[in-house]
Structure formats: structure tokens, C-alpha cells
C-alpha positions in Angstrom: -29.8 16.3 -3.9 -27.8 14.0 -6.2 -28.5 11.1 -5.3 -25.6 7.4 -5.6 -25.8 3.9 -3.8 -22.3 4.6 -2.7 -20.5 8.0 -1.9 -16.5 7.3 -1.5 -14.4 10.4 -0.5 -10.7 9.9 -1.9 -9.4 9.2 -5.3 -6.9 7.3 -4.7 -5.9 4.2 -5.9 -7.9 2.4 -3.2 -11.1 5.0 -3.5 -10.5 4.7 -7.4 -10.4 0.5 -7.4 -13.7 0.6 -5.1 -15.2 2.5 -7.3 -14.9 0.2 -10.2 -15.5 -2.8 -8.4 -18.9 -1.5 -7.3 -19.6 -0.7 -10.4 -19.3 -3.8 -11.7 -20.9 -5.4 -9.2 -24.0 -3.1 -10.1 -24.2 -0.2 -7.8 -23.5 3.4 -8.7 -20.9 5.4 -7.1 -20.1 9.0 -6.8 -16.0 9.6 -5.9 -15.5 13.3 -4.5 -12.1 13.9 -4.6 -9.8 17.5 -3.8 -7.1 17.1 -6.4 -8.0 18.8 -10.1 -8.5 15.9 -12.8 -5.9 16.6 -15.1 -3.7 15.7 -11.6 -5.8 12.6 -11.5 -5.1 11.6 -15.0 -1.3 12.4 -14.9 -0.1 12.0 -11.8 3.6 12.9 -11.2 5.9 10.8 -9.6 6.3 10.5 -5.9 9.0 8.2 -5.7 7.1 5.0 -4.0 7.1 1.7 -5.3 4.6 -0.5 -4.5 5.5 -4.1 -4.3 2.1 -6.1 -5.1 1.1 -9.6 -4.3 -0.4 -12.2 -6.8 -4.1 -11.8 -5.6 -3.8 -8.3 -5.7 -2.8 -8.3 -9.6 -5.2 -10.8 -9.7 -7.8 -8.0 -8.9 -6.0 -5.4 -10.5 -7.1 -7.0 -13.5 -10.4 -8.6 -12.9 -10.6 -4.4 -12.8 -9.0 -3.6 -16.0 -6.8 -1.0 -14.4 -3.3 -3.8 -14.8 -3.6 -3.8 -18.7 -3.7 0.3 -18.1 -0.1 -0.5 -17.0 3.0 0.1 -19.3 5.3 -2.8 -20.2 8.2 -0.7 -18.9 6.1 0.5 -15.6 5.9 -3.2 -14.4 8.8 -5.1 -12.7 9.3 -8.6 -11.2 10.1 -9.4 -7.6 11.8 -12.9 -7.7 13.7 -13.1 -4.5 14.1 -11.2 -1.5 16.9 -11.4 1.5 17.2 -9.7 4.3 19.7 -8.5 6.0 20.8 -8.0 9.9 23.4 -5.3 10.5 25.7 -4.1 8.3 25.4 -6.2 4.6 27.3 -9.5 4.2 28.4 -9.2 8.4 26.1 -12.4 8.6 24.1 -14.7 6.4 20.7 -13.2 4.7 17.5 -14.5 5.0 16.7 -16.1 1.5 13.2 -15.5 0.5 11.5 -16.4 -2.7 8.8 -18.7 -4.4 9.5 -22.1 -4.2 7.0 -24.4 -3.1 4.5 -21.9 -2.9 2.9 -22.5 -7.0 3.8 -19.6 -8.5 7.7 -18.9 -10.1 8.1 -15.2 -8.1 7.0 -13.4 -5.3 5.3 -10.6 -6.7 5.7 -7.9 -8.9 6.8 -3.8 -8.6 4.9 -1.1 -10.1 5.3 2.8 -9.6 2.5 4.6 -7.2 1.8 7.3 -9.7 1.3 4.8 -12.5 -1.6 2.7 -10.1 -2.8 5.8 -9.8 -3.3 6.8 -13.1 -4.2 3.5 -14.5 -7.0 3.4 -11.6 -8.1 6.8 -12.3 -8.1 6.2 -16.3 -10.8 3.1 -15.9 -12.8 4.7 -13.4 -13.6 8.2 -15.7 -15.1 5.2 -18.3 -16.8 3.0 -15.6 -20.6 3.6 -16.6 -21.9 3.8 -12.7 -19.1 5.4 -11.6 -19.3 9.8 -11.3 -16.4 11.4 -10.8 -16.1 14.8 -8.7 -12.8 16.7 -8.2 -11.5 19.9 -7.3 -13.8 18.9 -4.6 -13.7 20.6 -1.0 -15.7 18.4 1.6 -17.7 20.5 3.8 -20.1 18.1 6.6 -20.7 15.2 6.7 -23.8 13.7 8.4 -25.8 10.8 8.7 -29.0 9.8 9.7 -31.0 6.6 9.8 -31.8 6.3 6.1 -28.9 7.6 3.8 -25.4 9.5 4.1 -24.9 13.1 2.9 -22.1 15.4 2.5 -21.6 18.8 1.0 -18.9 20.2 -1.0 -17.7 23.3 -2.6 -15.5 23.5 -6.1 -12.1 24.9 -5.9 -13.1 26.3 -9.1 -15.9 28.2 -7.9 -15.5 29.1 -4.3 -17.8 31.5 -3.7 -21.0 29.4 -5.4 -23.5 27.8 -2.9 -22.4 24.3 -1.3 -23.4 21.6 -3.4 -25.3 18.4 -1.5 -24.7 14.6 -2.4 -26.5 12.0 -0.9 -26.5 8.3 -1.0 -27.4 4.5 1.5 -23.6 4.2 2.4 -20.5 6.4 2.2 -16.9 5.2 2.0 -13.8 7.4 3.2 -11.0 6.4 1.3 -9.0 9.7 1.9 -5.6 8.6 3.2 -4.5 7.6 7.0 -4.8 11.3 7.8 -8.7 11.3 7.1 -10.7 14.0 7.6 -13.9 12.4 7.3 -12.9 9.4 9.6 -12.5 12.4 12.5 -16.0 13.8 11.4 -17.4 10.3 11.6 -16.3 9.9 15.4 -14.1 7.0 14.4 -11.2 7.1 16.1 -7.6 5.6 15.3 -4.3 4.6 16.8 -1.5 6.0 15.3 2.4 5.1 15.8 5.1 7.4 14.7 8.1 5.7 14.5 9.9 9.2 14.8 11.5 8.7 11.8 11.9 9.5 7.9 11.5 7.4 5.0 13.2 8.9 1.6 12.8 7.0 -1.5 14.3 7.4 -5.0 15.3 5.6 -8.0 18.9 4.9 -9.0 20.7 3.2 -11.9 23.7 1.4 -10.8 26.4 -0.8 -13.0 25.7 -4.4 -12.0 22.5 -6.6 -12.7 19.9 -6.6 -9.7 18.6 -10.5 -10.0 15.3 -9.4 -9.6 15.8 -9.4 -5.7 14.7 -7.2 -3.0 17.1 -6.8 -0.3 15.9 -5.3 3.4 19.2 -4.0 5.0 18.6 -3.5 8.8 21.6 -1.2 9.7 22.0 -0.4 13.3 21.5 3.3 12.4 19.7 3.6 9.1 17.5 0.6 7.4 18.0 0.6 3.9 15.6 -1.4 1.4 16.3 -1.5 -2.5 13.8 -3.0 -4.9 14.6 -3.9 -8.3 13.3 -2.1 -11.2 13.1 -2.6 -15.0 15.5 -1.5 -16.8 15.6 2.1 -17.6 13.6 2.9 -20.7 16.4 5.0 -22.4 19.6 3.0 -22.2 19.2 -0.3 -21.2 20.6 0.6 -17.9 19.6 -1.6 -14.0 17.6 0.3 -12.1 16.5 -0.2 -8.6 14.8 2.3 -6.1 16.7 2.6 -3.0 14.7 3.7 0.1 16.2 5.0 3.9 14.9 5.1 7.0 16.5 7.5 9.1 16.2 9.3 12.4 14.6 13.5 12.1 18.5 14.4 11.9 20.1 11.7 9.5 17.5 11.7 6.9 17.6 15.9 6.9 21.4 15.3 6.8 21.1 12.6 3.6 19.0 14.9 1.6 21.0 18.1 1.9 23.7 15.9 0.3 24.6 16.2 -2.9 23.4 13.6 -5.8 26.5 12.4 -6.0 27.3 11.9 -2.6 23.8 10.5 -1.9 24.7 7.9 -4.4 28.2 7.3 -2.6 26.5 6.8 0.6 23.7 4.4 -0.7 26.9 2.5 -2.4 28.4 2.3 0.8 25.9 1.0 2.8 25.1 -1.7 0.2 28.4 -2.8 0.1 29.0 -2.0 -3.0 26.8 -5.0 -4.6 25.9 -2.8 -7.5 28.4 -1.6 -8.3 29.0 2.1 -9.1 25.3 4.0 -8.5 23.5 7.1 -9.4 20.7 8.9 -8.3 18.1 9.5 -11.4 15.8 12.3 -10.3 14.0 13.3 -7.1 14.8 12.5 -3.6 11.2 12.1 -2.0 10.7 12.1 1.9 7.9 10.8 4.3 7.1 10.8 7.6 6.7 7.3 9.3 3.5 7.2 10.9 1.1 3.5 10.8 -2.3 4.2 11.7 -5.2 1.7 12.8 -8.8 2.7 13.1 -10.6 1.9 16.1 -13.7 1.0 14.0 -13.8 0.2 10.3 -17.3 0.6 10.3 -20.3 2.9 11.7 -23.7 3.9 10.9 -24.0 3.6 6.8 -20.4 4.5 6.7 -16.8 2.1 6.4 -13.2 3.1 5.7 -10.8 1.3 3.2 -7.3 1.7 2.1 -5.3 4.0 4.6 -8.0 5.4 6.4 -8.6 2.1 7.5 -5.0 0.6 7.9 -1.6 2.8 7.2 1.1 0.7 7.3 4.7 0.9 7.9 6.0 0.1 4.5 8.9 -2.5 5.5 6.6 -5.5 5.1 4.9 -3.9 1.8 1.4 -4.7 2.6 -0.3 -1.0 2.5 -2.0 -1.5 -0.9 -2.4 -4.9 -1.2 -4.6 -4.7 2.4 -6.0 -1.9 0.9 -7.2 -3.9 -2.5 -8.2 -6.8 0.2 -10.2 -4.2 1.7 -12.0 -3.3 -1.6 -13.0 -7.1 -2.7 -13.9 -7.7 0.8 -16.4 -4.9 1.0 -17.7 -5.2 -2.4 -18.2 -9.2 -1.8 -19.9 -8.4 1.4 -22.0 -5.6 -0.3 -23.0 -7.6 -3.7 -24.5 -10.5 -1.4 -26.5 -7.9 0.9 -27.8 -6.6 -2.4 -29.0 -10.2 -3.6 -30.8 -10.6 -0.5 -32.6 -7.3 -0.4 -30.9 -6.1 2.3 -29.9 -2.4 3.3 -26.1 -1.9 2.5 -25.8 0.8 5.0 -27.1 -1.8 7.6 -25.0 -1.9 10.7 -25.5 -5.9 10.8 -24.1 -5.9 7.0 -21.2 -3.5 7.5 -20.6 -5.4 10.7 -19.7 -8.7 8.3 -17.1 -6.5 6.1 -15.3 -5.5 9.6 -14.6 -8.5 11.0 -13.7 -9.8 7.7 -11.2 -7.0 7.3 -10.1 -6.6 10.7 -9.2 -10.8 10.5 -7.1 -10.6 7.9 -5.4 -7.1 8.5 -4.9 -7.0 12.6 -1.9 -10.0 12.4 -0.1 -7.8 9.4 -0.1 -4.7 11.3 1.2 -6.0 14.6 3.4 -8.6 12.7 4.9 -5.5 10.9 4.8 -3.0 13.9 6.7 -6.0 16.2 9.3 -6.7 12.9 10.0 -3.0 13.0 10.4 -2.7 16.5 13.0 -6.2 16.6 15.0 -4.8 13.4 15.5 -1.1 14.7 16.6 -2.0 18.6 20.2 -1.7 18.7 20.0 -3.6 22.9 21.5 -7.0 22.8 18.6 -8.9 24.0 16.8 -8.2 20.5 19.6 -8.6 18.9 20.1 -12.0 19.5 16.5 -12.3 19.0 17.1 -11.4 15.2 19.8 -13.7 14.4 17.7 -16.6 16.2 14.8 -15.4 14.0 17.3 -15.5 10.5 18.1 -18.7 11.8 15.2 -19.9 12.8 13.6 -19.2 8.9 16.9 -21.6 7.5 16.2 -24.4 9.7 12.6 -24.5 10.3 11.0 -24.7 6.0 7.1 -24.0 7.7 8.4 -20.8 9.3 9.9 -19.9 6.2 7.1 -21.0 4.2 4.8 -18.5 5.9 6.4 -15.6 5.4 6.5 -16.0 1.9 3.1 -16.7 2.0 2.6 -13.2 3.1 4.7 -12.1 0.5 2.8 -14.1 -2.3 -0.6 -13.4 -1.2 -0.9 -17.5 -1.3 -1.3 -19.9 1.4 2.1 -21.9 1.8 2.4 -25.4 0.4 3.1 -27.4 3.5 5.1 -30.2 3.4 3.1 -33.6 3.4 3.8 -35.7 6.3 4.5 -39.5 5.7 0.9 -41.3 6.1 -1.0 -38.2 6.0 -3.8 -37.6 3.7 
């Protein structure tokens, strides 16, 4: 038996990030992971760009894994509208930072690149083991640790391997595996639909601002990007939501005419586009575990909370998720308490649940009101585009969501 304080199961950026933080907190991890490590260490590109908050970043490099980032990898999210119907039909809702103490909403970095700046601090963590090529055979649990067994991909045919430890952690995507073994349940909406993402340079300057198109028959989002590395060139990735049919329809276009029809449904605001690589697809599914926690076991990231990536909040709940349960473990510690006590875990879950059960329904119900094509909703969205112009608190708040930072409200004459 080898034997760790903490056994997480995923090597992703959420499994990687826990895996740090515990370690500097003190305890010592193991991290079994499927995926080879020279896949780990240079991961390719999957087209998603992941729009992160301030205390997120903040985290990010209290880690060390930000200043693994390159200059080029990292771009700014000043502004962000958004947009009901077809783009410029009526006015935008006009999002960005002021009043809320910092000068932008957030900033855009690459998946692959959290990835491998995750994976490149963790593999010099003292504390932290690293296991991969990993196949996860049972997992059990009994009163006083966690176990699971594993075989290499390398070495199939050699006897299972046993790791043992006082808590185990699956951070293995919203699809988990071990979650299922665990008996934890989970809700899980499909939206029926496709999400394809890929980067494109285009002619005219982006602003640093997002823009959230809500067509009546595709949504289409586009996020700036830095400039492209070679020529100086904007660069934005544009990402579609379509139906089974459309978004089969879109990618057996041609780049070119992919480009067109991106350029068309952005009204031509960028002027003359083209696709630069890869057209990557997903499958819209959100997913919401019934419990967080069990018996010297919790979830993070995605096998916790997969959400619909409209309101960008996936990884940054997922990096809320790590400093919660590290907080929450690091004090049990200090008290001489069992991690892998129900009573402890139980303080991480309603922590977590707290902060991520409003986001997910908020995003589920913004998702629902944005794709409905009745009238009744609508009129429900312009009221709501309206409602964020004339009303500065209601605005306030969701940029507070999209900062990370509670809103500056507005002082009221004789209040203190």
C-alpha cells in the first residue's frame, strides 16, 4: 500500500490546482490520472477559452501556475455586450468594470495552456506524486481511509497496483467515473445542442470586448484574443451554439465559408475574417451532483458542477471549489481533526453548494430566456436588457459575477 493524505483522480486543471494547494498547505497528495505525461506536459489545443475572474488569477498565482503562463497566452476582457436577436436589431447590454475597483472584467487564457502551466508546477510540488497512464480499477471506502487500484497503460498485464489514503478527491471531469462508483448521483441537462469553438483573425480591432450574440437560431459568442504572435494580426475566438443539425451543417463547411458565415452573423463588425486552425465541437450537457460530499470522499471542478459555458463560470467555480476545500481542510488539520470526517467535509459542501447553486440555475434560467424563440420570453429579454440600463444595482451585479468582486453599491444620502 502507498500510502497519501489525499488521493485526487483527474489531472486536470482543477485536480492539478488541488493538488498544489494541498501541498502547500502541508498535506501530501497522490494525482492518478489516464492521459500519458508527456500529454500532460504538452497539451494540444482544444479550441476553449477560458475567461477567468480576478479572484481566480488571484489564486492562479498564489499557486505559481499564472507566471507558467506566456505573455502572448494571456488576453484582457475589458467590456462585454450582449446582444438580443440578430446584432445591432436593438441596443446591447453594456457590461464592464466601472465602479466595481478594478479597470477590466477579467482576463482570457487558452484551456490547453492552464493545463500545462498547472501540470508544469504540480510535477515540482514537493508533496505532490504524480501517476499517469493510470487505469482506475475500484474504488472503496471504509471507515478509516480511501483506496483505489489501478493498472498502467504501459503495463497491462502486471498485477493491480493499491493506493491508499484519509480522503480521496474525484476531479475527473462532469462525466466521472468515480462519482458513479461513489453512489453519488448527479443531475444532468442536455441542452440538445452543439457548441464549436475556434479561433479566427479578422481585419478590424476587437476593443478588448466580449460580445454574447443570442440569435433566434444559433447563439454566437466571440472573445477577444491577443494579437496573433506572427503578424500582429486581431484575433478573437468565435464560438456557436447550434442545434444536432446546424452545427453538423457549419462544420462540413468549408474554412472559408465558415468564416463567411461567422462574418455574417456578426454583422460584419470585424471586418473581413478567417478561420486559423481547427474547428472543435462539444456537446452541451451541465451537470450537478446530488452530493459533493460522502464518506472520506468530495468532488471538485466538473464532477462537482459542469456548467453551460455562456456565463463562463466552469473554472473559476471550479478554482472556488479548490480554495474552499483546502481552507476547510488546513483548519480541520490545525484542530486535529480527521479530514475524511463526514462533519468536516460536510462544512466544504455547504460552502461550495452556497456559492455554486445560484450560478448554475442563474445560467441554466439565462440559457433557457436567451434560446426561447415564444414571445412571452421574448419580451422578457428586452425588459431584462432594459432593465440592466435603467436600474445601475441590477447591472452592478452582474458584473460582480463577472469580476469575481462584490459590486460597489451606490451610497445613499445619510447613510453610513
Amino acid at each position: 500500500m502507498q500510502h497519501s493524505d489525499v488521493l485526487i483522480v483527474g489531472a486536470g486543471p482543477a485536480g492539478l490546482s488541488l493538488s498544489i494547494s494541498m501541498a502547500q498547505a502541508g498535506f501530501a497528495v497522490t494525482v492518478v490520472e489516464q492521459q500519458g505525461a508527456q500529454q500532460l506536459a504538452a497539451p494540444a489545443p482544444d479550441g476553449r477559452e477560458i475567461a477567468l475572474t480576478h479572484p481566480s488569477v488571484a489564486l492562479l498565482q498564489r499557486l505559481g501556475s499564472w507566471q507558467e503562463l506566456d505573455a502572448h497566452e494571456v488576453g484582457l476582457l475589458r467590456e462585454a455586450q450582449v446582444h438580443d436577436g440578430p446584432v445591432g436589431q436593438s441596443g446591447a447590454m453594456q457590461l464592464h468594470a466601472g465602479g466595481s475597483g478594478v479597470d477590466h472584467l477579467g482576463w482570457i487564457v487558452p484551456n490547453h495552456a492552464l493545463r500545462r502551466s498547472a501540470w508544469a508546477v504540480a510535477s515540482r510540488t514537493p508533496g505532490v506524486k504524480l501517476i499517469t497512464g493510470a487505469r482506475v480499477g475500484q474504488v472503496s471506502i471504509t471507515p478509516e481511509q480511501a483506496q483505489l487500484s489501478y493498472t498502467s497503460a504501459d503495463r497491462p498485464d502486471a498485477p493491480a497496483q493499491q493506493l491508499q489514503a484519509r480522503l480521496l478527491v474525484a476531479a475527473d471531469s462532469r462525466f466521472s467515473s468515480i462519482r458513479r462508483q461513489l453512489g453519488i448521483g448527479a443531475s444532468m441537462n442536455d441542452f440538445g445542442r452543439t457548441v464549436i469553438v475556434c479561433r479566427m483573425r479578422h481585419e478590424l480591432p476587437h476593443h478588448e470586448t466580449a460580445h454574447e450574440c443570442f440569435g433566434y437560431e444559433r447563439t454566437l459568442a466571440i472573445l477577444p484574443l491577443p494579437d496573433d504572435v506572427v503578424d500582429g494580426s486581431p484575433m478573437c475566438s468565435a464560438v456557436v451554439t447550434a442545434d444536432s443539425a446546424q452545427a453538423q451543417a457549419l462544420l462540413a463547411l468549408s474554412p472559408a465559408d465558415f468564416a463567411a458565415a461567422v462574418q455574417a452573423q456578426f454583422q460584419h463588425r470585424l471586418g473581413a475574417m478567417e478561420l486559423v486552425g481547427e474547428r472543435h465541437a462539444y456537446p452541451l450537457v451541465a451537470v450537478w451532483a446530488q452530493r459533493f460530499v460522502g464518506r472520506r470522499c468530495a468532488l471538485i471542478g466538473d464532477a462537482a458542477v459542469g456548467m453551460h459555458p455562456v456565463t463562463a463560470h466552469g473554472y473559476n467555480l471550479g478554482l472556488a471549489g479548490v480554495e474552499s476545500l483546502t481552507a476547510t481542510l488546513h483548519a480541520a488539520q490545525a484542530r486535529g481533526q480527521d479530514i475524511g470526517d463526514a462533519a468536516v467535509l460536510a462544512r466544504y459542501e455547504r460552502q461550495h453548494r452556497l456559492h455554486a447553486w445560484p450560478i448554475y440555475q442563474g445560467t441554466n434560467t439565462v440559457v433557457g430566456l436567451y434560446t426561447d424563440t415564444r414571445p412571452l420570453p421574448k419580451l422578457l429579454r428586452r425588459a431584462v436588457l432594459a432593465g440592466s440600463t435603467r436600474l445601475p444595482p441590477l447591472k452592478a451585479l452582474i458584473v460582480s459575477q463577472l469580476t469575481g468582486r462584490r459590486p460597489a453599491w451606490p451610497t445613499l444620502p445619510g447613510r453610513f
